[in-house]
C-alpha positions as semicolon CSV with decimal commas, in nm:
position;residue;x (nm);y (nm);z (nm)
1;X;-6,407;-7,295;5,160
2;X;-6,761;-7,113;5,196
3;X;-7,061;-7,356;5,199
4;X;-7,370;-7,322;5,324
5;X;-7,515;-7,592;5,620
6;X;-7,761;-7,771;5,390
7;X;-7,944;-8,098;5,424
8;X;-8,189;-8,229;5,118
9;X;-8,435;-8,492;5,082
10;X;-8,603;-8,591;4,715
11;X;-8,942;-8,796;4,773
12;X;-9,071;-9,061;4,558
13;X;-9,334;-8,855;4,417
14;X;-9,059;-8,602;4,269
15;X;-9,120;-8,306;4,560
16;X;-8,741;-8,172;4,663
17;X;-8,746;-8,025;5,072
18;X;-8,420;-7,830;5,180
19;X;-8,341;-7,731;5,548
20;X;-8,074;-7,487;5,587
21;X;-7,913;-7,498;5,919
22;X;-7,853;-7,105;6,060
23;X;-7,710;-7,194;6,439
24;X;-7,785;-6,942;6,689
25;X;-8,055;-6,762;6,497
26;X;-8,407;-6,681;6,676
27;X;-8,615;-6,658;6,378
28;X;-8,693;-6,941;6,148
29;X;-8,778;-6,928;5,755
30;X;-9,028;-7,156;5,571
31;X;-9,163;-7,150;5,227
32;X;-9,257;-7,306;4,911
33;X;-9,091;-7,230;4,542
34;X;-9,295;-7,313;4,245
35;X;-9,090;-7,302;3,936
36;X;-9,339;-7,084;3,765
37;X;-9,333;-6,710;3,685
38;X;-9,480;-6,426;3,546
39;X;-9,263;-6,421;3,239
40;X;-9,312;-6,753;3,152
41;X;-9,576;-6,834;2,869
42;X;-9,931;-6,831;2,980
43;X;-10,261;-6,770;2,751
44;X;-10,343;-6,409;2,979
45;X;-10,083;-6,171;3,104
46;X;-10,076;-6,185;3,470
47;X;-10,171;-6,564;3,569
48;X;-9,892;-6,672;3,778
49;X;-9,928;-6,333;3,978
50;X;-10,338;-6,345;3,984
51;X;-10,293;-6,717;4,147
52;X;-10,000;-6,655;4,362
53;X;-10,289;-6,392;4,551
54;X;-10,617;-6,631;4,511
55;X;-10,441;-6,939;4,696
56;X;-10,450;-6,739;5,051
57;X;-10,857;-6,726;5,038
58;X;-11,005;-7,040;5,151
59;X;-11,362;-7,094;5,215
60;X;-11,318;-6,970;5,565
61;X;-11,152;-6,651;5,512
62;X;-10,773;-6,582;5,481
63;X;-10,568;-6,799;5,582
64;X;-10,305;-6,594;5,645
65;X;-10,491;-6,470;5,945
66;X;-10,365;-6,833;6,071
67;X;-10,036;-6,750;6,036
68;X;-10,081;-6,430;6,243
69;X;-10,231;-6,623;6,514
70;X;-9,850;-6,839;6,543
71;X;-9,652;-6,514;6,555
72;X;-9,605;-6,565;6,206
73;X;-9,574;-6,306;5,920
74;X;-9,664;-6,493;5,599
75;X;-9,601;-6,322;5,233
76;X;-9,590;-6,473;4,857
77;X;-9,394;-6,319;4,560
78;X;-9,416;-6,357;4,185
79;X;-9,073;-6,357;4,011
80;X;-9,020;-6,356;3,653
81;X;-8,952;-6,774;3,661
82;X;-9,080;-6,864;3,973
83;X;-9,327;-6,788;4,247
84;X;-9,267;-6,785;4,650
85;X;-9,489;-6,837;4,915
86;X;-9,301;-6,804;5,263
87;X;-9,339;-6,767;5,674
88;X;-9,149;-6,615;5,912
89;X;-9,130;-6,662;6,271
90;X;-9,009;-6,772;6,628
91;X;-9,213;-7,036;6,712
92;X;-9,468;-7,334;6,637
93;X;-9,303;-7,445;6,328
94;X;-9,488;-7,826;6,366
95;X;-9,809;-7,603;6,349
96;X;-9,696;-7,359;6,038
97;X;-9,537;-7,588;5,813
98;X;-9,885;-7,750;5,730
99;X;-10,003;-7,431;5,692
100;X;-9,773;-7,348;5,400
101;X;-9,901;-7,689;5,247
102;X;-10,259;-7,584;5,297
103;X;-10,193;-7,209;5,177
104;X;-10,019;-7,404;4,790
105;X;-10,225;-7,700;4,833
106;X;-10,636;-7,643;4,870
107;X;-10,712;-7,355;4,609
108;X;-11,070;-7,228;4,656
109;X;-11,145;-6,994;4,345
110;X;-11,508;-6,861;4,274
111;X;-11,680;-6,562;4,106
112;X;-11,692;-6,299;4,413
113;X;-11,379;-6,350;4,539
114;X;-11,217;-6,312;4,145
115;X;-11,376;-6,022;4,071
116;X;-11,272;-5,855;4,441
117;X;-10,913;-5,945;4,377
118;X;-10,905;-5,821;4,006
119;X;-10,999;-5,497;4,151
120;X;-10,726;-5,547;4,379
121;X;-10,466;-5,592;4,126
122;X;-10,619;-5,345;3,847
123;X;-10,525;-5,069;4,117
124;X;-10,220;-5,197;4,223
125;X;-10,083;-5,195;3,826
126;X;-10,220;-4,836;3,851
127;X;-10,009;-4,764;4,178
128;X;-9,725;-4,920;3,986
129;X;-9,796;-4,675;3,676
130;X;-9,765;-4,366;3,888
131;X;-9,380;-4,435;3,888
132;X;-9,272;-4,282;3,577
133;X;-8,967;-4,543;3,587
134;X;-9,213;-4,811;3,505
135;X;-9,282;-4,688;3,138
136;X;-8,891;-4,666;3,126
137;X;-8,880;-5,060;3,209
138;X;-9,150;-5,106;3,046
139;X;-9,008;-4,950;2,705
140;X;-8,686;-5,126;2,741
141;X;-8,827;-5,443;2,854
142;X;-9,075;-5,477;2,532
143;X;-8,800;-5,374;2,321
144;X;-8,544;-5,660;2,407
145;X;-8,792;-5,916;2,465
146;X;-9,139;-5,839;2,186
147;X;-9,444;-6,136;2,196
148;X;-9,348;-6,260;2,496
149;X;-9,466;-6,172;2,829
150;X;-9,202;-5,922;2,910
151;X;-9,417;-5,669;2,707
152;X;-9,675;-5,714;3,031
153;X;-9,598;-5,598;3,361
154;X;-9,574;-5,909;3,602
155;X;-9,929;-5,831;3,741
156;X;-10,076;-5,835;3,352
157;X;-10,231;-5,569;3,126
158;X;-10,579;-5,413;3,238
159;X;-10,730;-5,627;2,951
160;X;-10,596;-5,933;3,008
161;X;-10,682;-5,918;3,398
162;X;-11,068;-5,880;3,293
163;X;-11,002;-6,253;3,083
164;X;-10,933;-6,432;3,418
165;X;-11,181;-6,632;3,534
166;X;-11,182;-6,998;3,771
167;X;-11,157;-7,224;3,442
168;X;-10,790;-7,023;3,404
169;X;-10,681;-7,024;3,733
170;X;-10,758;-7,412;3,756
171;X;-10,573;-7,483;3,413
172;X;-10,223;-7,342;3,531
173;X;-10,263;-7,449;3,886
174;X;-10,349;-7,819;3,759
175;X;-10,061;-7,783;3,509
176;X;-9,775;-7,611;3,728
177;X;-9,824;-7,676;4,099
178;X;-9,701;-8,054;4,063
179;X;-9,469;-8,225;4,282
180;X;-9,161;-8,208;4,047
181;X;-9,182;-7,859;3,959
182;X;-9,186;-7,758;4,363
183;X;-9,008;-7,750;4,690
184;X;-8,961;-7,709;5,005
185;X;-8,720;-7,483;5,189
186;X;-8,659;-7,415;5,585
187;X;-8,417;-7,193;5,696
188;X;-8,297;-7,145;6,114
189;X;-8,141;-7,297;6,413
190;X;-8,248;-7,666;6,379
191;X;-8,171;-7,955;6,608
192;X;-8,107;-8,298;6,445
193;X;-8,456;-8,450;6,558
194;X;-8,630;-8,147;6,441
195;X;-8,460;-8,206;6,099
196;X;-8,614;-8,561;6,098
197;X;-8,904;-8,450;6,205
198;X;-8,924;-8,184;5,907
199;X;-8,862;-8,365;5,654
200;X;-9,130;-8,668;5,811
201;X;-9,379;-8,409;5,794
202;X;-9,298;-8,243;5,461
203;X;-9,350;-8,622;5,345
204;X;-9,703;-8,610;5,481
205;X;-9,796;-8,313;5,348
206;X;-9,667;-8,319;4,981
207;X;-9,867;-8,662;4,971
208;X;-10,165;-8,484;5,087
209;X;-10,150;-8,207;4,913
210;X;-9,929;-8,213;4,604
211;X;-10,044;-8,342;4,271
212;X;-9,797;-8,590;4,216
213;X;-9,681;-8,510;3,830
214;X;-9,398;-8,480;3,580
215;X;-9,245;-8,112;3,576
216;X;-9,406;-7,949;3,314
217;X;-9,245;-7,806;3,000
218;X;-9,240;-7,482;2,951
219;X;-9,224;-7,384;2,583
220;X;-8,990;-7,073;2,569
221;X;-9,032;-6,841;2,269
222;X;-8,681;-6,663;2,134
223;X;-8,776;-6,360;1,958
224;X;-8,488;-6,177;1,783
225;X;-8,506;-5,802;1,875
226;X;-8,295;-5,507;1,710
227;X;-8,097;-5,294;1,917
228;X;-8,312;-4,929;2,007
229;X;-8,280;-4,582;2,136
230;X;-8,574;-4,421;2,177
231;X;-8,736;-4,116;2,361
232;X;-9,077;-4,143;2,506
233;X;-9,317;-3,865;2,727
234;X;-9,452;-3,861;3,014
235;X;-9,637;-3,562;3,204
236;X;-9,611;-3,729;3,485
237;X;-9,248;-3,726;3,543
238;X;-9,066;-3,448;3,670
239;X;-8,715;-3,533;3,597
240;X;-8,556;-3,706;3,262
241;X;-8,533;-4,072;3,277
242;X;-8,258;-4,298;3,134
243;X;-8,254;-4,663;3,078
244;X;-8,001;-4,838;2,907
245;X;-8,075;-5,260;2,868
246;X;-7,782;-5,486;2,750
247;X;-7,986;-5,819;2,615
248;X;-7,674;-6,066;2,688
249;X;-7,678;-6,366;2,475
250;X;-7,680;-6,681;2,591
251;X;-7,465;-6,762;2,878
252;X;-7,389;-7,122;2,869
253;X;-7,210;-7,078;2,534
254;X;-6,953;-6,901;2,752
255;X;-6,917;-7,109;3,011
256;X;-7,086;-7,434;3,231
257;X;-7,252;-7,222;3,444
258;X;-7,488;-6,942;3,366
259;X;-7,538;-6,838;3,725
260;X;-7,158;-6,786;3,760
261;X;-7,147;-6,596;3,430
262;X;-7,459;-6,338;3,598
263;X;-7,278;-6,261;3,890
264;X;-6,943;-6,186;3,703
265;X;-7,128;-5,967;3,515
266;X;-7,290;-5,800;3,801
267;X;-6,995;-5,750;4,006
268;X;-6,797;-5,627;3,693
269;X;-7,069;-5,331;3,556
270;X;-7,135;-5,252;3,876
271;X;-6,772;-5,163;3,899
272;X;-6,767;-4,972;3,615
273;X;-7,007;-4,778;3,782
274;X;-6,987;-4,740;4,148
275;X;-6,789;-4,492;4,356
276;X;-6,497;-4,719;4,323
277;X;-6,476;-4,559;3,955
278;X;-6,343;-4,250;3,861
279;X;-6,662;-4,292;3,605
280;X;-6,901;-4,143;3,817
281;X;-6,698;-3,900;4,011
282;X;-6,621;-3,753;3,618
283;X;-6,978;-3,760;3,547
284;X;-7,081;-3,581;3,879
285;X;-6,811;-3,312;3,792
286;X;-6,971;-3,293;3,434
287;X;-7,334;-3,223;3,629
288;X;-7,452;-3,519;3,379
289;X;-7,536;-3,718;3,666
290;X;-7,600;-3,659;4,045
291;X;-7,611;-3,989;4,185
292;X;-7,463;-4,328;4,110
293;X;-7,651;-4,516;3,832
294;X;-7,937;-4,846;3,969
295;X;-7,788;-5,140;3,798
296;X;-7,990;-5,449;3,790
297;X;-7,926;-5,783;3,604
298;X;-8,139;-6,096;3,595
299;X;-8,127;-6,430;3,434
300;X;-8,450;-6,581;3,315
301;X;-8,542;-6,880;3,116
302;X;-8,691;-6,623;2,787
303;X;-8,293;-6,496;2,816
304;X;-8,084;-6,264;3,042
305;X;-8,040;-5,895;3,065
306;X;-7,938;-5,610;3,227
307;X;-8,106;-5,294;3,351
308;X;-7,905;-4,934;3,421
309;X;-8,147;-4,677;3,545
310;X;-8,043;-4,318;3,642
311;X;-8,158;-3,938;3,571
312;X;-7,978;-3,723;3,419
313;X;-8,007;-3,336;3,281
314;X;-7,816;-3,429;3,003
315;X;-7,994;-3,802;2,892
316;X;-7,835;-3,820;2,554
317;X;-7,481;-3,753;2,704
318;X;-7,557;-4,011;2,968
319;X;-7,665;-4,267;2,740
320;X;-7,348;-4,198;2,501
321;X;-7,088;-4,235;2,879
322;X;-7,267;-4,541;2,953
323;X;-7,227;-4,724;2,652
324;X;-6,853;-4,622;2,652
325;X;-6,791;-4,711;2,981
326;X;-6,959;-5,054;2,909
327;X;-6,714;-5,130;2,624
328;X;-6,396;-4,981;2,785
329;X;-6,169;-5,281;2,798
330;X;-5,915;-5,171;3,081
331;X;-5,992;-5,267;3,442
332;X;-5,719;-5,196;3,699
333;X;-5,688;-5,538;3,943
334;X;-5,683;-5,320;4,212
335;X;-6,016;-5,196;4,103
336;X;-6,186;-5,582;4,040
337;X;-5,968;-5,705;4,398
338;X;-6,188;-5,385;4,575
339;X;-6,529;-5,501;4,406
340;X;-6,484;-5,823;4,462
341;X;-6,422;-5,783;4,863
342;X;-6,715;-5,569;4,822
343;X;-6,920;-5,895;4,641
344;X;-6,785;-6,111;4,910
345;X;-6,947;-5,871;5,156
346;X;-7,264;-5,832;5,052
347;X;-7,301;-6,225;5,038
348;X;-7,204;-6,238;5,367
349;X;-7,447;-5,960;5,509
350;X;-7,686;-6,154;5,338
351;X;-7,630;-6,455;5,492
352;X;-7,747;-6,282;5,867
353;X;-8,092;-6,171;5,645
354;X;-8,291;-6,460;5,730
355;X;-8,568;-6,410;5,501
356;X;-8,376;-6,290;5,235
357;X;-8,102;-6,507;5,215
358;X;-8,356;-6,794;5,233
359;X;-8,549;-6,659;4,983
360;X;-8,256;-6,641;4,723
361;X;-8,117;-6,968;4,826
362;X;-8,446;-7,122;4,722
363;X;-8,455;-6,942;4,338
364;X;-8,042;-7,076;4,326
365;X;-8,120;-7,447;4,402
366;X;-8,431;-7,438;4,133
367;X;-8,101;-7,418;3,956
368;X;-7,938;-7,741;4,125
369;X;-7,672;-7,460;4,242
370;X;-7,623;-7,287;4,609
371;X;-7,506;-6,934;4,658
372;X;-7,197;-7,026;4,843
373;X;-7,090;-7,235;4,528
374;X;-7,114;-6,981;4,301
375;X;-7,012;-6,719;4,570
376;X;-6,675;-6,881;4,615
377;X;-6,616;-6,952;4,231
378;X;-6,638;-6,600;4,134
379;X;-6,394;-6,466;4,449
380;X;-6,175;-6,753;4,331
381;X;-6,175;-6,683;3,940
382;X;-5,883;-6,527;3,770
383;X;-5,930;-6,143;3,711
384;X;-5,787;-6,224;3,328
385;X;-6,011;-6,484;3,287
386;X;-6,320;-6,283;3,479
387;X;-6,255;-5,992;3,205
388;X;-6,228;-6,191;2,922
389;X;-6,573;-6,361;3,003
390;X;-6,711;-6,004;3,066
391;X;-6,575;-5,891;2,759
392;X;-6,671;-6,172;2,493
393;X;-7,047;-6,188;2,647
394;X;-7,025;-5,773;2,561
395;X;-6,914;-5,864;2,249
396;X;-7,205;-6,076;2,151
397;X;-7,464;-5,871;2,335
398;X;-7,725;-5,583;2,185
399;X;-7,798;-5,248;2,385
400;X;-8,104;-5,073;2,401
401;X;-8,159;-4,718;2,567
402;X;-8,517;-4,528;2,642
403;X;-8,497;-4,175;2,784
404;X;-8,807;-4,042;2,938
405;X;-8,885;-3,689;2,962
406;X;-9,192;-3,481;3,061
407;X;-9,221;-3,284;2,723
């Protein structure tokens, strides 16, 4: 049975702190998940991102020149549904772990240092806008999911970034970055008194820094969306584009666990896609496709979906094998045993990735859920049964496909 080493505490005030025991490893992982994202609803585009980078300046400078000073790398993340804010190192952790608390905890906003960072993130949306793939998300992600925040990248729209001002930034901060809607994780090789000690001083510092409040609600619009195919242009882009989006329904009509239902989905599209497949070898003969198609699915509180990227000579061909291939019901269980191995691989390489396997441990128990849980239930779920899932969420779903071409 796969499980991972993990030790939780809940404090009275609400605040959650894992420690997740990695034996043997040098480095050690600490960070803080707020269960707030950049898709979630917020008044401007871009909130959650535009605070996750004002909470390192303090009125002495940035404080993640502190963490530099320990050895430590420090780095923050806005996710659709949540936001990270993380430290790697070797050493001091007595010394860095209040440092996380002061980097979430003592927000320092004011004119100058706004308008520097809006200029900041103005030209990083334009960096992001030089990759023709991002009007290809961008297309497919408006489409599936219109008035909501998905029609804004993550870091907002160029108009909405010139609305943020320290009356904003105070308003979600006050209202997300509570004690119930945020925890602790540590990841590394932990002795039993530093464990105690850990969670002693997490206890110190959520009281002195954590506003101790109810989790918020967060008001989730459902918009119903009609399936698409469209074709937009872009001079910018040298080769032709394809997206095809699959907005899944919801998942806990199929079964008790959305999380369970995403990966069984992931590992079984993937497979329809991968060099496992004769699919792509076919498609490489046909010169439709060169190289094996980016498939990417996520599950979000506005709904789940699912991303195929790829380029293609022949877009409207590729869009038309795709969508076949999706709804092909035959699977060999040689084919699902292979690509399940493979799933049961990748966990496990992730699981020597300190920072990344602490990082996606922390999103999973927002969830109440670890990774090893839902790890082991999909290697241990009947290939009949993992079809039929697959194919009745199909059923019910909608696809959407953009191609993007230069003329």
């Amino acid at each position: 049975m796969m499980e991972e080493n993990l030790i939780s505490k809940t404090y009275d005030s609400g605040f959650v702190a894992n420690i997740i025991l990695k034996p043997g490893f040098a480095s050690k992982f600490m960070g803080i998940v707020v269960d707030f994202g950049g898709s979630d609803p917020q008044e401007i585009s871009g909130g959650a991102h535009f605070l996750e980078h004002k909470l390192f300046a303090k009125k002495y400078g940035d404080i993640a020149l502190k963490f530099e000073r320990l050895g430590a790398d420090s780095n923050a993340y806005t996710g659709f549904n949540e936001t990270m804010y993380y430290a790697e190192f070797a050493n001091h952790w007595p010394k860095i772990l209040p440092l996380l608390f002061e980097l979430v905890g003592e927000p320092y906003f004011t004119v100058d240092n706004i308008d520097q960072e809006r200029k900041i993130i103005c030209q990083e949306l334009a960096t992001a806008k030089d990759d023709p793939e991002w009007y290809l998300i961008h297309n497919l992600m408006s489409n599936m999911f219109p008035q909501t925040m998905f029609t804004h990248d993550i870091v907002g729209s160029e108009e909405d970034l010139a609305k943020i001002d320290i009356s904003f930034l105070n308003k979600i901060y006050k209202k997300y970055y509570c004690s119930n809607n945020m925890r602790f994780i540590a990841c590394g090789d932990f002795s039993p008194s530093q464990v105690q000690k850990i969670f002693t001083l997490v206890n110190k510092m959520q009281k002195q820094y954590i506003n101790c409040a109810p989790k918020p609600k967060i008001a989730v619009q459902t918009i119903d969306s009609m399936a698409t195919d469209e074709q937009i242009t872009n001079t910018k882009s040298k080769n032709i584009h394809v997206g095809v989006a699959i907005k899944l329904p919801d998942l806990n009509k199929f079964t008790s666990n959305a999380l369970l239902a995403t990966d069984v989905l992931e590992m079984l599209i993937d497979a329809h896609f991968n060099s496992n497949n004769i699919w792509l070898s076919n498609m490489q003969l046909q010169n439709i496709i060169n190289d094996q198609p980016d498939v990417d699915i996520y599950n979000t509180r506005e709904g789940s979906f699912v991303i195929i990227t790829a380029i293609s000579r022949y877009p409207q061909k590729l869009v038309s094998a795709i969508k076949h291939e999706l709804f092909r019901g035959h699977m060999s269980a040689e084919l699902i045993e292979l690509n399940k191995k493979e799933f049961l691989a990748n966990y496990l390489r992730l699981t020597d990735d300190l920072n990344s396997y602490a990082q996606q441990m922390a999103g999973t128990l927002l969830h109440g859920r670890s990774l090893a849980q839902i790890i082991e239930e999909v290697v241990q779920m009947n290939n009949s049964d993992m079809v039929s899932l697959y194919q009745d969420i199909l059923a019910k779903s909608s696809i959407y496909s953009c191609i993007m071409s230069n003329r």
